[in-house]
KEPANU-569684 format. One record per residue (C-alpha): x, z negated, y. Coordinates in Angstrom, 1 decimal. Layout:
N
X,Z,Y .
...
END
This chain:
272
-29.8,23.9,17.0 .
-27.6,21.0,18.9 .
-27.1,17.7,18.8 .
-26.5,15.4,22.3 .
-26.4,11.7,22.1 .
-25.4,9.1,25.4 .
-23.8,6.9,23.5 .
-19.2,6.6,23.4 .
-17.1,6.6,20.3 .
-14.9,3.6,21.2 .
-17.0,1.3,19.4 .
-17.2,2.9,16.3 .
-13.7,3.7,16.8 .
-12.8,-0.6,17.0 .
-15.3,-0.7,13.8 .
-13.6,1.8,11.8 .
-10.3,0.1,12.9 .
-12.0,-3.3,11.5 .
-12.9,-2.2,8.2 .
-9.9,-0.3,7.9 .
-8.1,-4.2,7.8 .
-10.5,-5.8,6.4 .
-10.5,-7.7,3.1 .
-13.6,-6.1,2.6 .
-12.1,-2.3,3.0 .
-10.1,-3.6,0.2 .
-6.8,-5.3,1.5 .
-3.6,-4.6,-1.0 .
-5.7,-4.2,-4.0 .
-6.5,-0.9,-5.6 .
-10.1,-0.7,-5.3 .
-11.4,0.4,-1.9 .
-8.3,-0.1,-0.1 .
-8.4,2.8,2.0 .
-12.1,2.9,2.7 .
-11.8,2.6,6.7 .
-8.4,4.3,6.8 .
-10.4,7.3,5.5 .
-12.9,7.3,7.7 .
-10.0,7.2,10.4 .
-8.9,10.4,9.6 .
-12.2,12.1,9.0 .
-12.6,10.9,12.5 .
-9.7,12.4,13.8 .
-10.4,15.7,11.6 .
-13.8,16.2,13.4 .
-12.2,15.7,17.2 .
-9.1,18.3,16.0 .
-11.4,20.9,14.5 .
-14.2,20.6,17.8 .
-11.5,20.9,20.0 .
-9.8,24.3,18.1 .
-13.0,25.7,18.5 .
-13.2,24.9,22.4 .
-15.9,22.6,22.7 .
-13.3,20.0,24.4 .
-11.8,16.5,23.8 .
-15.1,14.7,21.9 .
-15.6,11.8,19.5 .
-17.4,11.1,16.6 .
-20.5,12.7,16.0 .
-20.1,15.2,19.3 .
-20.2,12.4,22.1 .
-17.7,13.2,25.1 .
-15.4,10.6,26.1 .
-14.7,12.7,29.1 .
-16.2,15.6,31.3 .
-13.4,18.4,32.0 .
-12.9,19.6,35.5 .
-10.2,21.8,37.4 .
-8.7,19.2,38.5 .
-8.5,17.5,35.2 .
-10.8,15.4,33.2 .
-13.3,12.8,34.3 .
-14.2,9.4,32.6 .
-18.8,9.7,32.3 .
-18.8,6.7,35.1 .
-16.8,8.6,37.6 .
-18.6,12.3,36.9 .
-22.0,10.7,37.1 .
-21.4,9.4,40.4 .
-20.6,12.5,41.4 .
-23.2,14.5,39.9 .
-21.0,16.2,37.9 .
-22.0,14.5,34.4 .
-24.6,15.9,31.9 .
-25.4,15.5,28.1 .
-23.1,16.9,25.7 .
-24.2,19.5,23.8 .
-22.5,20.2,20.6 .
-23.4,23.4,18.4 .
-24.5,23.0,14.7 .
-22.1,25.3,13.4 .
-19.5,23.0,14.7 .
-20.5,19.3,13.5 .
-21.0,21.8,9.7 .
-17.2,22.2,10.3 .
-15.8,19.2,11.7 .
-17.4,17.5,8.7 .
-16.2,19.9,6.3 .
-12.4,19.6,7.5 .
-12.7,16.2,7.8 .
-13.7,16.0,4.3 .
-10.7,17.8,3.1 .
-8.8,15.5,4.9 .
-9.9,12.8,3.5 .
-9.4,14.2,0.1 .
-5.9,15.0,1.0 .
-5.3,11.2,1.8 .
-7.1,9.8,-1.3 .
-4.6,11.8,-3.3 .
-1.2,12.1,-1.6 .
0.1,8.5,-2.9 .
-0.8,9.3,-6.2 .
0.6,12.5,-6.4 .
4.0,11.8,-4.9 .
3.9,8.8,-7.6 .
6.8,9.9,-10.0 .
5.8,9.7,-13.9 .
6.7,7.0,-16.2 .
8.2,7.5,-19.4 .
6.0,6.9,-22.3 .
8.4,4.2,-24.0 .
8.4,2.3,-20.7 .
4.8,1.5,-20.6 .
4.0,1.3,-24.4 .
3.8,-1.9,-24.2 .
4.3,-5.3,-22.3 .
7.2,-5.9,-23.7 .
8.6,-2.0,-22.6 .
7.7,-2.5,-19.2 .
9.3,-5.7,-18.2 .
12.2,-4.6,-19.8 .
12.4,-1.6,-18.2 .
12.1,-2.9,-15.0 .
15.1,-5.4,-15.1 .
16.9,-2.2,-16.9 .
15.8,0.2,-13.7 .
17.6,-2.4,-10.9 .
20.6,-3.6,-13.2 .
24.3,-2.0,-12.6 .
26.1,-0.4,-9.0 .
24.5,0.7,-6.3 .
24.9,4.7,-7.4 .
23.4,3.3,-11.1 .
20.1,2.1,-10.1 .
17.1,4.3,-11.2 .
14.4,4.0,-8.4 .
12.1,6.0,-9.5 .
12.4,4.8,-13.0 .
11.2,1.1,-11.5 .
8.8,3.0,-9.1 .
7.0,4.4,-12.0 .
5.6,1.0,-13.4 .
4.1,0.2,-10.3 .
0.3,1.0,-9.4 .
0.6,3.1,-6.3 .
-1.1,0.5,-4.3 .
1.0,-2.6,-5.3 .
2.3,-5.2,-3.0 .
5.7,-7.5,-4.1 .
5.6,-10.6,-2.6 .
8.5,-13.0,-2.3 .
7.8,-16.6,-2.3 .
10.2,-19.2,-0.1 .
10.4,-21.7,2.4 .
11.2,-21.3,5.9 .
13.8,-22.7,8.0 .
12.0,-26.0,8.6 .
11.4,-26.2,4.5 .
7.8,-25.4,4.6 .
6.2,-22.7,2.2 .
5.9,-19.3,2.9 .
6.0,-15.8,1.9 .
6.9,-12.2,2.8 .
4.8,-8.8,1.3 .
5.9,-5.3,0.7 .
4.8,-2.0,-1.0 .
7.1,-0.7,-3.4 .
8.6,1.6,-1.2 .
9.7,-0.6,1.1 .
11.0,-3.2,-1.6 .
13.0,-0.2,-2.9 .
14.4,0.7,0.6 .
16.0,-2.4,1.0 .
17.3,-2.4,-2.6 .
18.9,1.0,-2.0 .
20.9,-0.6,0.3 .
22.9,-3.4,-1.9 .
26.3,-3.1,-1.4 .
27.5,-4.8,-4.7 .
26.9,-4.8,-8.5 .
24.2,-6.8,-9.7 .
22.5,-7.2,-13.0 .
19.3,-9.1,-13.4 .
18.6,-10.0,-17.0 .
15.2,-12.1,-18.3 .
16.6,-15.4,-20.2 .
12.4,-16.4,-20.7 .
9.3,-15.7,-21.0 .
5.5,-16.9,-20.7 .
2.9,-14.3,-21.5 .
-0.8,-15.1,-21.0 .
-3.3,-12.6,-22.0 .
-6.9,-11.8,-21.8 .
-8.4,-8.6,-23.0 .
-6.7,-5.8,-21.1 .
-4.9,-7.8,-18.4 .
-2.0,-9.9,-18.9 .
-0.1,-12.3,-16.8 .
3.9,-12.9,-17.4 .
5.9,-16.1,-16.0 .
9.7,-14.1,-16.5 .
12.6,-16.4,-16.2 .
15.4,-14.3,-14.4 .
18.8,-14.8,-14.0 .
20.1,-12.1,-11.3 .
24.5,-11.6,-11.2 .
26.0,-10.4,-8.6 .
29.5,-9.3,-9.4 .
31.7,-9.5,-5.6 .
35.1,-8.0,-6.3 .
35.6,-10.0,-10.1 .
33.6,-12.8,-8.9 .
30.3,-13.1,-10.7 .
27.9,-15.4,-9.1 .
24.3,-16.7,-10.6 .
20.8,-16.8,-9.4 .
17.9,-17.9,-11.6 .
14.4,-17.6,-10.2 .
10.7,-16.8,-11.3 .
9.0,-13.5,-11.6 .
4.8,-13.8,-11.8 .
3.5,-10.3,-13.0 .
0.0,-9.2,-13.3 .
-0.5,-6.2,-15.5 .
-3.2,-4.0,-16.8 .
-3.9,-1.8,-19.5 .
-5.8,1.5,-18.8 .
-6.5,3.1,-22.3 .
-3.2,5.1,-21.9 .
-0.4,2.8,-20.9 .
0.2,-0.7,-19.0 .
0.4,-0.9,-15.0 .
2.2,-3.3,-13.1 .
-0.4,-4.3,-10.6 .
0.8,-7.1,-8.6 .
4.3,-9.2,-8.5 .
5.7,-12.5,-6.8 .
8.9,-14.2,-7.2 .
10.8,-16.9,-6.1 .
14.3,-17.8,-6.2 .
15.8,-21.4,-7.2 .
16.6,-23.3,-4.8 .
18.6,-26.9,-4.9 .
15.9,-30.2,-5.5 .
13.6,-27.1,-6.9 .
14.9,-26.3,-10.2 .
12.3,-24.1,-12.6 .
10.4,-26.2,-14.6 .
11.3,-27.0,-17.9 .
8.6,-24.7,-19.4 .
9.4,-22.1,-17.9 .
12.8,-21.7,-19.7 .
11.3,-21.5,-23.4 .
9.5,-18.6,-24.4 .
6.2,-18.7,-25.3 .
4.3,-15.0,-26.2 .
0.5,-15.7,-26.6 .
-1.3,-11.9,-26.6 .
0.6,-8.3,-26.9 .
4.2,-8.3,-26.5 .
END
């Protein structure tokens, strides 16, 4: 049995790309995120596994993007016009085992984040209260102190930090990272600093809560100790077995934008 077609990849290609940044495929949240990524790589899988077992540089579903020759390969435009083109054929056996590897590559993909993810201690995410403690603890002290895998650990794999500011004309904007990459640029501080919570704001329904924390970060430069109080938002979620940080944005103090007065009582409505 085989399978020819006439039609390219390159548009499904540019459509896999699409979903693969869409909001629809799922953006920075959890759910669906990876959706046209996966697809990607089943993609790529396919081609790799066609090509090991000599049926030549194809795309998706067995279509040529190219006719070999001696002289190397020609685009299907430039073969046809010289007679050269002709439909390509691809064996059963071989789409059964393109999709099969592709398959297991896309199960590899699904799972590598969340099995590099380190594991959290059991009093960290007890409780609301453990976890936003332990996440001020995790980035307080020297540079060799700071435990980045402990703070790495509270995090859904798939969580973006975002930091909220102004540019340099004053207008608002914002910058977003994984929680690698916020760690890679913490791993690179040069002084001593301790960030402590001085209030709180908790807002709860069922299993997800909210937290308005108050911080006030110290940077300790050679016996000088120097202040910073901002806002951190944190979304969490409870799974049945412990809480997840899901989702965090901050923003420093900045002079004429103090924090609001309410935001420097605390106030605990829901678990703490």
């Amino acid at each position: 049995m085989a399978v020819s077609s006439r039609f390219r990849c390159s548009a499904l290609r540019a459509s896999l790309q699409m979903a693969g940044s869409s909001s629809w495929a799922g953006g920075p949240g959890r759910a669906g995120g990876q959706f046209g990524d996966v697809l990607l790589q089943m993609v790529a899988c396919g081609a790799k596994f066609a090509e090991l077992v000599g049926v030549g540089p194809i795309g998706p579903m067995g279509l040529a993007d190219s006719v070999p020759t001696p002289s190397g390969p020609l685009l299907p435009a430039e073969a046809k016009r010289i007679g050269f083109a002709r439909p390509m054929r691809i064996p059963f056996f071989v789409l059964a085992g393109a999709l099969a590897l592709a398959l297991l590559c896309a199960a590899g993909a699904e799972t590598d984040a969340v099995s590099s993810w380190p594991a959290a201690r059991l009093e960290d995410v007890s409780s609301v209260d453990a976890i936003i403690k332990a996440s001020y603890e995790a980035l307080s002290g020297a540079p060799d102190k700071l435990d980045l895998q402990r703070f790495k650990s509270l995090f859904a794999p798939d969580t973006r930090l975002a930091t909220a500011k102004d540019d340099e004309n004053g207008k608002p904007t914002y910058s977003l990272r994984s929680v690698d990459e916020f760690l890679a640029a913490v791993a690179l501080r040069k002084l001593a600093m301790v960030e402590r919570e001085i209030a709180r704001r908790t807002e709860t329904y069922e299993n997800m809560v909210q937290v308005w924390s108050t911080y006030d970060l110290i940077t300790d430069d050679n016996g000088v100790q120097r202040h910073q109080r901002g806002i951190n938002s944190i979304l969490l979620v409870y799974d049945g077995q412990r809480w997840w940080i899901v989702g965090a944005i901050w923003r420093n103090e900045v002079p004429g934008k103090p924090v609001p007065e309410k935001y420097l009582k605390v106030l605990v409505e829901g678990p703490g």
